[in-house]
Backbone as CSV, one residue per row, in Angstrom:
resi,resn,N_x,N_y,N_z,CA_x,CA_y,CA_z,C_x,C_y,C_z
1,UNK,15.165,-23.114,17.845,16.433,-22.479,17.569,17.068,-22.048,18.884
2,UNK,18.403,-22.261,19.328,18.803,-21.896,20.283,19.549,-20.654,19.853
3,UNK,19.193,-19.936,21.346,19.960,-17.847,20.538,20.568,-18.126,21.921
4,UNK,21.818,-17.703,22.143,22.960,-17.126,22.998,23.149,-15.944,23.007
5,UNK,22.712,-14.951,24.066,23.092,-13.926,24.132,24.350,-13.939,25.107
6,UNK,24.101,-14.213,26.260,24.801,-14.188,27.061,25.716,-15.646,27.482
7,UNK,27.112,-15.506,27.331,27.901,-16.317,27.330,28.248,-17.065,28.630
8,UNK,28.445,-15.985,29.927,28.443,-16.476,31.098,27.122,-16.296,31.646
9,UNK,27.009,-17.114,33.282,25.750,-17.087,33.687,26.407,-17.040,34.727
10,UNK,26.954,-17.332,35.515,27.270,-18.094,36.850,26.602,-18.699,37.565
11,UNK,25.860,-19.453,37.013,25.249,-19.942,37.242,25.768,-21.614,37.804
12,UNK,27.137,-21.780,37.197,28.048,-22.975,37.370,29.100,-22.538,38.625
13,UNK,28.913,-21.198,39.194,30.191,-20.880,40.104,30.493,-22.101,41.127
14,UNK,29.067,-22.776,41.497,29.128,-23.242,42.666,29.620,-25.255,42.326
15,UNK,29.829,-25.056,41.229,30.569,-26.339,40.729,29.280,-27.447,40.325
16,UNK,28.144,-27.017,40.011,27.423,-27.731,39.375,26.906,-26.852,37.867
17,UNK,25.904,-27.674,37.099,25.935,-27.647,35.671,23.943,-28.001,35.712
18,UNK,23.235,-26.795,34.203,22.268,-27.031,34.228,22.010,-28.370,33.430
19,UNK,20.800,-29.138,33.692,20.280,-30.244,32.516,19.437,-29.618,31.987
20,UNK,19.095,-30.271,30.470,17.782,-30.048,30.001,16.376,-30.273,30.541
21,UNK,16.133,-30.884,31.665,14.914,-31.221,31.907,14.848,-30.002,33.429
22,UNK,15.943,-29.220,33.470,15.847,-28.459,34.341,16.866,-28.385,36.197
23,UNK,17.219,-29.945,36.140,17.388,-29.841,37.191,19.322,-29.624,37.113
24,UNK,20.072,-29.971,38.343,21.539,-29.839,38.748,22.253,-30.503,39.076
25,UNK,23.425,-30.670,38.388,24.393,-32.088,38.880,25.849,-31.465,38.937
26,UNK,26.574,-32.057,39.756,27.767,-31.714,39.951,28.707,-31.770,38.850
27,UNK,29.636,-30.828,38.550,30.362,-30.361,37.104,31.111,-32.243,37.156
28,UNK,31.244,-32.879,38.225,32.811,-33.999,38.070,32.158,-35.521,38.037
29,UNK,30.485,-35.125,37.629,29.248,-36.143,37.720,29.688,-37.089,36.374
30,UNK,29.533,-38.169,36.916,29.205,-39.129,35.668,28.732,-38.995,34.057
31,UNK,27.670,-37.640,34.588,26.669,-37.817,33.410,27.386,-36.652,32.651
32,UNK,28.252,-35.557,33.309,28.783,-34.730,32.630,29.977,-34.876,32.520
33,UNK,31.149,-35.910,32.471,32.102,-36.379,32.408,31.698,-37.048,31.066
34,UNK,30.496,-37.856,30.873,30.316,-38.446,29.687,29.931,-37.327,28.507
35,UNK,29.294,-36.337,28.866,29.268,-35.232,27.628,30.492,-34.391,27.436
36,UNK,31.075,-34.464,27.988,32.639,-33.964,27.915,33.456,-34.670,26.893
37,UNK,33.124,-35.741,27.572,33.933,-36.897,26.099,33.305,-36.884,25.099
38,UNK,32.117,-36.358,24.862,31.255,-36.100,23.470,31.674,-35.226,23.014
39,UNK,31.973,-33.697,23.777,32.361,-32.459,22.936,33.681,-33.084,22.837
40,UNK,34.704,-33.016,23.358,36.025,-33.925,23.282,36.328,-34.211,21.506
41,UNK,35.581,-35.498,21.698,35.655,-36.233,20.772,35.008,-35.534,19.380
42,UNK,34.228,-34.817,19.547,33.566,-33.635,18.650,34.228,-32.417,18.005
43,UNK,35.070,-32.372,19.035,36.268,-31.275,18.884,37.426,-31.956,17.959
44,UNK,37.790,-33.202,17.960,39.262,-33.762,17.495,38.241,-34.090,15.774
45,UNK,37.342,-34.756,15.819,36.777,-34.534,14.560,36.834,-33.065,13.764
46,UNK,36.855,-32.097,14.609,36.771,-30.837,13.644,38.063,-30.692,13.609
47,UNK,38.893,-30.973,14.505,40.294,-30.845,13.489,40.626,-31.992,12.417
48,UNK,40.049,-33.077,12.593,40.317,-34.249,11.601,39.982,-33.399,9.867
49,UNK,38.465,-32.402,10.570,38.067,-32.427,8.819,38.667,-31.290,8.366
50,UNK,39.570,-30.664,9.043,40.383,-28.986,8.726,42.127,-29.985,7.985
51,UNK,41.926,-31.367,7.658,43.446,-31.638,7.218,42.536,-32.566,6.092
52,UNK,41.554,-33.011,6.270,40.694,-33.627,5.145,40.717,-32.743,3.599
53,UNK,40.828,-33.251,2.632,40.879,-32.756,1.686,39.033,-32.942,0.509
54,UNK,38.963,-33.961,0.733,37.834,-34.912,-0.003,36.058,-34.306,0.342
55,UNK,35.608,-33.670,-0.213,34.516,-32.634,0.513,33.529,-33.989,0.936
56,UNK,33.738,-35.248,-0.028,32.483,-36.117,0.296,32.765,-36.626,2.230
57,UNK,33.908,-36.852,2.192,34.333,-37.013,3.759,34.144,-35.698,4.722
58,UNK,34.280,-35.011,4.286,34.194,-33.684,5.321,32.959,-33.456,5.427
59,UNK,31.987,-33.515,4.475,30.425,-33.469,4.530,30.389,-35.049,5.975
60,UNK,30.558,-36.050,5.314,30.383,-36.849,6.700,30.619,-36.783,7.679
61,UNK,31.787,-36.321,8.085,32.580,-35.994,9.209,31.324,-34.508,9.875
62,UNK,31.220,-33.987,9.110,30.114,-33.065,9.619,29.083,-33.442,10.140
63,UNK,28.230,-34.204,9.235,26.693,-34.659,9.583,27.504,-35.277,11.036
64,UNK,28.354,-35.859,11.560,28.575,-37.124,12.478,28.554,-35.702,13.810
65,UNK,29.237,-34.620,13.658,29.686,-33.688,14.436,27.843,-33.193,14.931
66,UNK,26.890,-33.156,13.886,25.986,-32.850,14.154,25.172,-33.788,15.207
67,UNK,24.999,-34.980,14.993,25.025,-36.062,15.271,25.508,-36.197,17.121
68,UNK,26.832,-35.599,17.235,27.542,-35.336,18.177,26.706,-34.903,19.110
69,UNK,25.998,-33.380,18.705,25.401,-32.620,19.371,24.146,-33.155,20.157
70,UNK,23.019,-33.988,19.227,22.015,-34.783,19.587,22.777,-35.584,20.463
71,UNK,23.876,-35.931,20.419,23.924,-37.238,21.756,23.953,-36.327,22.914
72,UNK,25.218,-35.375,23.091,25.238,-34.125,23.969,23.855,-33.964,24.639
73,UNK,22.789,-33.657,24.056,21.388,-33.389,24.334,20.871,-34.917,25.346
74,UNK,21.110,-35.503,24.513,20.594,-37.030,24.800,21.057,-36.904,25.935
75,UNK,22.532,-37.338,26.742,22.973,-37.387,28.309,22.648,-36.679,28.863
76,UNK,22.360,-35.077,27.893,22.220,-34.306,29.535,20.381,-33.931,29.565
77,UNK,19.590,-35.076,28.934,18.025,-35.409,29.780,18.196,-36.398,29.909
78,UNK,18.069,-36.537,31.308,18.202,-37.886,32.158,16.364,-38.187,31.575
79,UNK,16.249,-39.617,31.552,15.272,-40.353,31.413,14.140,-40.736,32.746
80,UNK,12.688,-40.524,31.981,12.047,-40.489,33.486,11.985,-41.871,32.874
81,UNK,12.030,-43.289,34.369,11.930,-44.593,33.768,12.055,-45.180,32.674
82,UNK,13.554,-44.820,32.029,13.898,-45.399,31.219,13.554,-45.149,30.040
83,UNK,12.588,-44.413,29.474,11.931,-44.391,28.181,13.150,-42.877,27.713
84,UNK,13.400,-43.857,26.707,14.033,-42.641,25.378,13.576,-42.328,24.367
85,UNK,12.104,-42.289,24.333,11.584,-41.980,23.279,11.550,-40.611,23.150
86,UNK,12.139,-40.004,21.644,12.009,-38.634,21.233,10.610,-38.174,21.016
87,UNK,10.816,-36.677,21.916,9.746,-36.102,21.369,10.157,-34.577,20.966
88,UNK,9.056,-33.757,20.473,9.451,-32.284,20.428,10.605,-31.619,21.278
89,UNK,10.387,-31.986,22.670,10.743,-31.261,23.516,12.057,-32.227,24.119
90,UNK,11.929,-33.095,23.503,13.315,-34.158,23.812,14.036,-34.897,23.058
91,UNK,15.150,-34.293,22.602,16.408,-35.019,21.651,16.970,-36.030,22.017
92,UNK,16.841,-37.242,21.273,17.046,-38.498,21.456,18.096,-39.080,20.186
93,UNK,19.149,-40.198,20.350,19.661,-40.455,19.652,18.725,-41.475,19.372
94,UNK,18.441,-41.839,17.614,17.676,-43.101,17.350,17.990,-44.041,16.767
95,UNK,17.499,-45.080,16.650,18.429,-46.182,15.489,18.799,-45.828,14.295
96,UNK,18.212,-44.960,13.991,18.325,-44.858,12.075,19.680,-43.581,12.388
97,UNK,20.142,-43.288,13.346,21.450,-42.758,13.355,22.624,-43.814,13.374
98,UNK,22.802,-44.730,14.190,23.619,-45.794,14.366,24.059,-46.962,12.801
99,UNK,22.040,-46.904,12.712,22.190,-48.222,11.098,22.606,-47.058,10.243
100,UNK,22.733,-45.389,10.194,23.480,-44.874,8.837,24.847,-44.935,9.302
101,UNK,25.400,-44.654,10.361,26.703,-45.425,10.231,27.509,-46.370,9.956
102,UNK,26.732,-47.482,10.318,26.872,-48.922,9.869,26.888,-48.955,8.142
103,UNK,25.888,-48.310,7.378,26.058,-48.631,6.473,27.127,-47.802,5.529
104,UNK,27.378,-46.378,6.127,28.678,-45.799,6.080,29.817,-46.409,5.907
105,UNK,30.033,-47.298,7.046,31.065,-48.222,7.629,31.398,-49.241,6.472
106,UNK,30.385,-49.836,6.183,30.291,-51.152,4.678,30.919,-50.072,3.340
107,UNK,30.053,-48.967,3.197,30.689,-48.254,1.837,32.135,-47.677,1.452
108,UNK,32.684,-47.146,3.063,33.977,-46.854,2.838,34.811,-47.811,3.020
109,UNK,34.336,-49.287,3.826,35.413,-50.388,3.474,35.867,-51.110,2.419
110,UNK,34.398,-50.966,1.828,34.566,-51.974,0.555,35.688,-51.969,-0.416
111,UNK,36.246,-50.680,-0.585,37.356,-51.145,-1.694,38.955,-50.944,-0.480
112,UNK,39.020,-51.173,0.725,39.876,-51.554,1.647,40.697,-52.998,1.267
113,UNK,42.072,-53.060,1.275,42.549,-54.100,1.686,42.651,-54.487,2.493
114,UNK,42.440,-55.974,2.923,42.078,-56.786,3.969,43.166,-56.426,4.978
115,UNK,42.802,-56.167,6.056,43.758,-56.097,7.225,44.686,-57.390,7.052
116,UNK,45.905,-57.330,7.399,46.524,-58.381,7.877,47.507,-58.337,9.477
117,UNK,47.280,-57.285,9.795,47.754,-57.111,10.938,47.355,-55.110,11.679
118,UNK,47.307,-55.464,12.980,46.857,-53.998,13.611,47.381,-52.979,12.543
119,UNK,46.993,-51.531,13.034,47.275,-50.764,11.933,47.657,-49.749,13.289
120,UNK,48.843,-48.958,13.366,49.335,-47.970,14.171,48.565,-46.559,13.350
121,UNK,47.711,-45.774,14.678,47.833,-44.616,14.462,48.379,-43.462,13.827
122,UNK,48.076,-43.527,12.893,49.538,-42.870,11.382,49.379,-42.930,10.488
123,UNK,50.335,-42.558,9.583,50.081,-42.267,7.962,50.128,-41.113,7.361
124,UNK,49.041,-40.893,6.855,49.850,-38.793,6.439,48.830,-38.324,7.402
125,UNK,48.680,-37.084,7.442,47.991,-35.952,8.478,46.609,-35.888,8.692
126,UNK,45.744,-36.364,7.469,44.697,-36.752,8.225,44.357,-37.835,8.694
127,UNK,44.680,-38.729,8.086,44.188,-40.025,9.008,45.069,-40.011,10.365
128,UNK,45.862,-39.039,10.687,46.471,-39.177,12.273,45.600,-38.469,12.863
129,UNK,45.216,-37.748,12.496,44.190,-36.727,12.726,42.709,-37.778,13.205
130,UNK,42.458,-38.770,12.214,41.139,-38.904,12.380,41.301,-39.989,13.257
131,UNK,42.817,-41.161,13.812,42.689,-41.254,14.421,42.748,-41.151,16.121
132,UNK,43.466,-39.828,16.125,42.871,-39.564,17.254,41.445,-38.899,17.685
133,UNK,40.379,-38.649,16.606,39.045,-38.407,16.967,38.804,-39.882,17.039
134,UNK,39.010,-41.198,16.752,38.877,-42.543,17.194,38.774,-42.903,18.378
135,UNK,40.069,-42.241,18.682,40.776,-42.283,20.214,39.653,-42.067,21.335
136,UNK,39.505,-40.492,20.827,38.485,-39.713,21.477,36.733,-40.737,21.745
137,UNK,36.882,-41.041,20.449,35.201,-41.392,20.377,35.332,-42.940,21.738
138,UNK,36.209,-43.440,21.890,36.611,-44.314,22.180,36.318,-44.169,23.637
139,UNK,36.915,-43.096,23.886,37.445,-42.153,25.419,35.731,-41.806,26.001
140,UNK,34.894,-41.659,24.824,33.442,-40.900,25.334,32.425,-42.423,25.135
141,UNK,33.265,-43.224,24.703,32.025,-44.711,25.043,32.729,-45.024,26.471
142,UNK,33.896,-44.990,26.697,34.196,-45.073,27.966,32.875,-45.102,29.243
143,UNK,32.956,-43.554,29.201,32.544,-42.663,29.270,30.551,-42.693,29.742
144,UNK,30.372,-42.860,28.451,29.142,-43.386,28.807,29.016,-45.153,29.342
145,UNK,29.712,-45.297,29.153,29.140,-46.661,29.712,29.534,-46.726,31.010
146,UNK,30.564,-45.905,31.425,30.041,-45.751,33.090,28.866,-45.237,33.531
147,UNK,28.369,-43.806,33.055,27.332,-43.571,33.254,26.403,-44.904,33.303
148,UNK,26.418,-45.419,32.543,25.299,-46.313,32.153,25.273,-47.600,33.506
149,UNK,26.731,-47.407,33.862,26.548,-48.186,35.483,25.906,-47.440,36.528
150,UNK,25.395,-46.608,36.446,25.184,-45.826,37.331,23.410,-45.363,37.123
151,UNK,23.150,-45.145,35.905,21.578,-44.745,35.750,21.446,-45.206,33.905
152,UNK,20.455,-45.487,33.525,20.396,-45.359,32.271,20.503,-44.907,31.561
153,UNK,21.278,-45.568,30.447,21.341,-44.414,29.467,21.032,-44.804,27.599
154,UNK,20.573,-44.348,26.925,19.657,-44.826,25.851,20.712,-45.820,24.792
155,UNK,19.784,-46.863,24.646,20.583,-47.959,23.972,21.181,-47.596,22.619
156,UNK,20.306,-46.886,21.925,20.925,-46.440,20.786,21.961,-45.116,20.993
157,UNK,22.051,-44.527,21.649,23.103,-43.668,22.349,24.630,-44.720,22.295
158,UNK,24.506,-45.753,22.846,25.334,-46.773,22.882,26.090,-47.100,22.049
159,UNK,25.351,-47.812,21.259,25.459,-48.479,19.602,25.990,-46.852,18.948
160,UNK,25.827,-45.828,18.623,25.832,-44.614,18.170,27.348,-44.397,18.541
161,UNK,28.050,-44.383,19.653,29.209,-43.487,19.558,30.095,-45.329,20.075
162,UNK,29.622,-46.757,19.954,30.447,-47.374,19.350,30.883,-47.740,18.168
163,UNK,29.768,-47.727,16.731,30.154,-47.632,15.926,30.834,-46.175,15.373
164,UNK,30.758,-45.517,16.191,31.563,-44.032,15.475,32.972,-44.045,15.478
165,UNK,33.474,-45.198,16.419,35.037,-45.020,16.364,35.221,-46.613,15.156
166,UNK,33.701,-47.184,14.769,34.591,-48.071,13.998,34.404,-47.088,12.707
167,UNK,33.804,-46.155,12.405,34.010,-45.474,11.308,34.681,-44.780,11.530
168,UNK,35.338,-44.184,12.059,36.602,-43.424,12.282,38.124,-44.114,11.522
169,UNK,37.618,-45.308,12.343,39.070,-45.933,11.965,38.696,-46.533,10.607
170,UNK,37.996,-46.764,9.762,37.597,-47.403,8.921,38.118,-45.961,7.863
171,UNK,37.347,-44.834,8.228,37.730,-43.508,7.424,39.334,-43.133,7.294
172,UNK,40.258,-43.507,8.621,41.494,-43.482,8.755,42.336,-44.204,7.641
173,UNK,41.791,-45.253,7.678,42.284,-46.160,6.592,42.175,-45.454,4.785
174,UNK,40.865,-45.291,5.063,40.442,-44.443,2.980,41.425,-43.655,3.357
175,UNK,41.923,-42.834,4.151,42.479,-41.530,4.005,44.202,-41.916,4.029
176,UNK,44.959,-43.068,4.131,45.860,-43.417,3.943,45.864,-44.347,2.560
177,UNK,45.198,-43.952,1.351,45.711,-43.791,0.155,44.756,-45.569,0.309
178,UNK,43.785,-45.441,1.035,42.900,-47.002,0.738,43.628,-48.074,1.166
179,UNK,44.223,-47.379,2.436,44.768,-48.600,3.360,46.645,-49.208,2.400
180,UNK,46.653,-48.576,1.889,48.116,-48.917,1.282,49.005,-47.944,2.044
181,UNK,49.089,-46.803,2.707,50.137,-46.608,3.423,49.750,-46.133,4.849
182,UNK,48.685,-47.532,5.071,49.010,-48.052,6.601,50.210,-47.972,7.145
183,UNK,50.348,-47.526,8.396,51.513,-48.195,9.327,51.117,-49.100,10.037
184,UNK,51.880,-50.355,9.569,51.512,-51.359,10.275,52.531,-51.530,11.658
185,UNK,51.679,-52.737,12.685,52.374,-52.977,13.704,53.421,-54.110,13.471
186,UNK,54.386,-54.048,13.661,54.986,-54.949,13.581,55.954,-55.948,15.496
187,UNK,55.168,-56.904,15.766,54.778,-57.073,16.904,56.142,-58.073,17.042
188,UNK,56.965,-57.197,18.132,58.168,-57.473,19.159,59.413,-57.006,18.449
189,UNK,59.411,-56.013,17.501,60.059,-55.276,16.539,61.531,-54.984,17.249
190,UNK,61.029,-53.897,18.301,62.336,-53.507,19.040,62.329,-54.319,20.485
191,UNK,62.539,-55.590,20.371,62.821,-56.369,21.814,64.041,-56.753,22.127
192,UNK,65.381,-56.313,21.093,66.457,-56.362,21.227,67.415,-55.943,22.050
């Protein structure tokens, strides 16, 4: 259980940030630029589920926020040689987080009408909402996958916050009345 008593530390005055495994990296570091885009993107989800109406979606949208947090954990323990295997003392994102999205992803498409063209950011208030936590999730694979040029970073971590923006946008869609009041793109519209 984590207890917070104390809110500041200053422990960051000097422009670096603690990790879980103990050690210090600079606040404008790779590895904390990529958990930034995790809370980020963690943050635009909790406003997505404050315009959500549907408790079965807001329960998801939750577990995913939780979800959020384990990745958070995940970047900031750097890996000794590569191994991401979870243990007690180390929060790991795992496959069976990624394949319940995936299969998330199949249940809320299924009664979707077939795309026939891009779909603009829009529609009523939550799905604008959810997609800019898309945006976001989008912004924090960025994100990590620089990191990931730089030192390793866990494969299912990967897979995990790329399928999160295809359920995002997949959820965007249920939430515009099952993809019937999409805004669609309509491509070279105003070239007049």
């Amino acid at each position: 259980m984590v207890k917070l008593n104390k809110i500041y530390t200053r422990t960051g005055d000097d422009g670096t940030t603690g990790l879980v495994d103990g050690s210090r990296c600079s606040k404008h570091s790779a590895r904390i630029a990529a958990i930034g885009a995790v809370d980020e993107a963690n943050s635009a989800i909790g406003l997505a589920i404050c315009a959500i109406g549907a408790e079965a979606h807001r329960a998801l949208l939750t577990r995913i926020q939780n979800d959020l947090f384990d990745l958070g954990a995940d970047l900031a323990t750097p890996a000794e040689d590569g191994d991401f295997t979870p243990s007690e003392m180390v929060l790991r994102i795992v496959d069976a987080q990624h394949s319940w999205l995936e299969s998330e992803i199949d249940a809320l498409n299924e009664g979707l009408e077939q795309l026939t063209s891009f779909v603009l950011p829009g529609g009523c208030e939550a799905a604008a909402r959810t997609h800019v936590a898309r945006a976001s999730a989008r912004a924090a694979e960025r994100a990590m996958t620089a990191l990931a040029g730089e030192t390793a970073v866990n494969p299912a971590a990967l897979a995990y916050i790329n399928r999160l923006s295809d359920l995002l946008f997949v959820l965007a869609r249920v939430l515009n009345d099952g993809g019937t009041s999409d805004v669609k793109w309509v491509p070279g519209a105003n070239r007049q």
